[in-house]
C-alpha positions as CSV (number, residue, x, y, z in Angstrom):
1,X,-19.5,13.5,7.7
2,X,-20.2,12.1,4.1
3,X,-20.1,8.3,3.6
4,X,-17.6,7.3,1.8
5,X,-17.2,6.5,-1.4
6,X,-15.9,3.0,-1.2
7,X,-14.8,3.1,-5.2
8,X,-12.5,6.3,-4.5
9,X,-10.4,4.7,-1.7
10,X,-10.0,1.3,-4.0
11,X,-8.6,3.3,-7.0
12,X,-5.8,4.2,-4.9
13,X,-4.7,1.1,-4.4
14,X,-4.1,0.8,-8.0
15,X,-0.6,2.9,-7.5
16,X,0.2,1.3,-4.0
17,X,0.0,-2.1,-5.7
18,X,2.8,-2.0,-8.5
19,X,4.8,0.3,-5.9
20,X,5.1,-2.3,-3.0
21,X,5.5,-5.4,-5.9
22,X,8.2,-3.4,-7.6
23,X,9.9,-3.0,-4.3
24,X,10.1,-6.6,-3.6
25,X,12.3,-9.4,-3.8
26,X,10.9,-12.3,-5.1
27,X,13.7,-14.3,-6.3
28,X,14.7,-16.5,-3.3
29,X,10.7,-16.2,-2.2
30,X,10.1,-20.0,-1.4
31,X,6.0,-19.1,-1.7
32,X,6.7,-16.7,-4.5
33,X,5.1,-13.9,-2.5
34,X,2.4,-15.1,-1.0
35,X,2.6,-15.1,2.9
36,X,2.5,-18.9,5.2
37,X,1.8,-17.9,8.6
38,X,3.6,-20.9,9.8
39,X,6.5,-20.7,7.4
40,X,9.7,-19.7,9.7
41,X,11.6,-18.0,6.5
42,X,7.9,-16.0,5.5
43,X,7.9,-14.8,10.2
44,X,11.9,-13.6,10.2
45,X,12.0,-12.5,6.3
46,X,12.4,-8.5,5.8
47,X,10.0,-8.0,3.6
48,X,7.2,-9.7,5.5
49,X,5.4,-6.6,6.0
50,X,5.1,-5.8,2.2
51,X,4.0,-9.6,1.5
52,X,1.6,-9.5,4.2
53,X,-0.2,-6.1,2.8
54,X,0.4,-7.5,-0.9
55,X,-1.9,-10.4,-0.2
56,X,-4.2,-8.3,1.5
57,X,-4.3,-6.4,-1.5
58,X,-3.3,-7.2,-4.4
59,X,-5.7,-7.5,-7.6
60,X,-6.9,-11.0,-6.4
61,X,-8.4,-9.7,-3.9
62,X,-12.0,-8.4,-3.8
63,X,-11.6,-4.5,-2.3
64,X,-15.4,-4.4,-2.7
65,X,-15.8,-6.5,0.4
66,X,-14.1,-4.7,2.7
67,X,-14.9,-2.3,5.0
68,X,-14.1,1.7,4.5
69,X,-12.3,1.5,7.4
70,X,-9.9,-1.4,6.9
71,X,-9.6,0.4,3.3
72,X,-8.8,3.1,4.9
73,X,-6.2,1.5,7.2
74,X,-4.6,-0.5,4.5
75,X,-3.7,2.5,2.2
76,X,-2.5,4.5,5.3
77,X,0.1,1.3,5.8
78,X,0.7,1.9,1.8
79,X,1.3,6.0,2.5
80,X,3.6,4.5,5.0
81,X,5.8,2.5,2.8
82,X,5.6,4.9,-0.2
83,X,7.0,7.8,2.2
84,X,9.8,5.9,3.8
85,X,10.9,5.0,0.2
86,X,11.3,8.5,-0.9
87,X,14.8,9.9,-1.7
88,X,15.9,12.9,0.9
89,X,14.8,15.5,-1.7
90,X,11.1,15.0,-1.5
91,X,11.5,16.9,2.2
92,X,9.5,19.6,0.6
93,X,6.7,17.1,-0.8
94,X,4.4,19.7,-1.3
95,X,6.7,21.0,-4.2
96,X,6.9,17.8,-5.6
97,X,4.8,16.5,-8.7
98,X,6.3,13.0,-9.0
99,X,4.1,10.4,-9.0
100,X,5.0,9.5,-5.9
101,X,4.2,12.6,-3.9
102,X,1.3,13.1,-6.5
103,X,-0.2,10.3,-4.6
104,X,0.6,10.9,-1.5
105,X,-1.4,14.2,-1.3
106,X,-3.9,12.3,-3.1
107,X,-4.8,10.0,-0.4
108,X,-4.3,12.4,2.3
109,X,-6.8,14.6,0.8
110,X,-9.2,11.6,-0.1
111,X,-8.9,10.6,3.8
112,X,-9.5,14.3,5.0
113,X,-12.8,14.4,3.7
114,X,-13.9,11.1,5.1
């Protein structure tokens, strides 16, 4: 198997980024965004999975340093929140050229070959 190409799996992100910050509700966000551990509203609040992988992720964060794999892990939790935010006709994703589903095969394929 061919090492990966760590530059590759961090241009990805660059869509999964704006899509899980768009997605988000900030507003009321006591931390505006960022994740406390210890926080009771940040443990019961609904989007604490997105805020979690956000500041994981986001553009403050040096990608270079991580390993392929927890790359790799990461943008499958983003191919998990980009699907289950797809409208009912993207069933037949492979028809689809949104930008959405664009990236979704994207990653898949990038992830095959690793």
């Amino acid at each position: 198997m061919p090492e990966p190409d760590k530059r590759e799996l961090i241009a990805l992100f660059e869509y999964a980024r704006p899509r899980v910050i768009q997605s988000m509700e900030l507003r009321h966000c006591p931390h505006s965004g960022f994740f406390n551990a210890v926080d009771e509203q940040c443990i019961f609040c609904h989007q604490g999975m997105e805020c979690i992988w956000m500041n994981r992720n986001d553009s403050l964060v040096a990608l270079e340093e991580k390993s392929v794999e927890e790359l790799k892990q990461q943008l499958l939790i983003a191919v998990d929140f980009v699907d289950a935010n797809l409208t009912p006709h993207h069933l037949s994703r492979r028809k689809c050229d949104c930008d959405n589903c664009t990236w979704l095969r994207k990653v898949e394929e990038t992830l095959a070959r690793f």
